[in-house]
N, C-alpha and C positions, 0 to 999 in steps of 0.2 A: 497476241498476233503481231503485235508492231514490232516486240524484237526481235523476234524470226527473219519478219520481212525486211529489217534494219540489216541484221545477220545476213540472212541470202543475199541481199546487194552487195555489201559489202565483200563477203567471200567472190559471188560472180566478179565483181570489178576485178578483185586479186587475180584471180584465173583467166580474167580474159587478157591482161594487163602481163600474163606471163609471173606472176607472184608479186607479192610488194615490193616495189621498188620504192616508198616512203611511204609520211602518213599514210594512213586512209582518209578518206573525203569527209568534210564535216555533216554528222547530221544533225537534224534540229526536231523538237520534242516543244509542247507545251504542257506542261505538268497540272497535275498526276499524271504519272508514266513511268516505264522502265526503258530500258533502252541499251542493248549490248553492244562493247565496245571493242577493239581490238588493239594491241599495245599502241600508243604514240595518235591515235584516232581523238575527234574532238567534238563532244557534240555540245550545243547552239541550245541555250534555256531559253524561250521567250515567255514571256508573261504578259497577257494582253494589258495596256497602258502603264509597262514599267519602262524607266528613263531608260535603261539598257540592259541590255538580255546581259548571261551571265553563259562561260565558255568552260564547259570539262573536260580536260583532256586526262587522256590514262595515260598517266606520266613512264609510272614502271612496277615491274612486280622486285620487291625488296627480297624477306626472308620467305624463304621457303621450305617446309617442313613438314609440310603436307605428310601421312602413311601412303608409300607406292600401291599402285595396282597391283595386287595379286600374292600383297605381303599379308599377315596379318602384327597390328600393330594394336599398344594397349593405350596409345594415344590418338588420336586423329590429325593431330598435329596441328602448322598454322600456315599461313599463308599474308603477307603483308604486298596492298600495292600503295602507290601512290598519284594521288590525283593532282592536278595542279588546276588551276581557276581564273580568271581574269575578264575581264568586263566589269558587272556590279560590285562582282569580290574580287580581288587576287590573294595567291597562297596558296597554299598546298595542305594535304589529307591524305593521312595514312590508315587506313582501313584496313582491317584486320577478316580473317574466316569468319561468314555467318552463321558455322555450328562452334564456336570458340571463345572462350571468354578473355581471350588475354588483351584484348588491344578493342579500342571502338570499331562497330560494324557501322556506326554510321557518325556524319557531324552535321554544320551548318556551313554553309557560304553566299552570305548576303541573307535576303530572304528566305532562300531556298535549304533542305535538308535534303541529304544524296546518303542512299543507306544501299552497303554494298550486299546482294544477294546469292552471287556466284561466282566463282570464279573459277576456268577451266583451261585446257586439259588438266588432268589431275596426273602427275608425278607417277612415271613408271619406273620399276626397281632398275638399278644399274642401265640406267638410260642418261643423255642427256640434257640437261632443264628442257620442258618443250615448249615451242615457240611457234605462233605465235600465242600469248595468252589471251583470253576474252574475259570481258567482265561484266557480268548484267547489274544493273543501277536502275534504284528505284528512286525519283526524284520527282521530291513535292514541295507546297508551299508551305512555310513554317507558317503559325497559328500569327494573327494577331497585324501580317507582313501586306 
């Protein structure tokens, strides 16, 4: 329910606002939780009594290979985005399709494991890339942190 309601603000903001004109607004999550993002968007990890929260921004979607809608394809293809981090972590994360084996679908940064679950619109044949992307993120506390 939370990255719906994540999602609908963030889309209403774009619409009322006349489309993106930058970022979108940070949003902030305490984990466990998912939380969907839109290209260049950043959301705010708080962790109750950690020295500083940890910042994800969807940096960008890399390769794309995705099979188009409405082809049929004997691969499903991939999809690479990347994340970038700063606060407790800095650096970056390249995360791969969560039905895909070729590339990690999730990592760590600091404390926390951010494991990618979706990423959308999906690739229409002789179209071009569509934008913006979104990305749903499942972000927890690693064991032991």
């Amino acid at each position: 329910m939370r990255v719906r309601t994540a999602l609908l603000l963030t889309l209403a903001s774009a619409c009322a606002s006349g489309g993106p004109a930058g970022p979108a607004p940070t949003l902030r999550i305490i984990p466990p939780d998912e939380v969907a993002l839109v290209e260049g968007q950043t959301v705010e990890v708080a962790l109750p009594g950690a020295p500083a929260p940890l910042f994800i921004r969807f940096a960008e979607v890399g390769a794309e290979s995705r099979c188009p809608q409405g082809v049929q394809c004997v691969w499903a293809g991939d999809v690479a985005i990347t994340l970038a981090f700063s606060g407790e972590a800095t650096g970056q994360l390249v995360l791969h399709s969560p039905t895909e084996t070729i590339g990690p679908r999730s990592g760590a940064a600091g404390r926390y494991r951010v494991e990618l679950l979706e990423v959308t619109p999906q690739p229409v044949f002789q179209a071009p890339r569509p934008r913006p992307y979104r990305v749903t993120l499942r972000v927890t506390v690693t064991p032991g942190a």
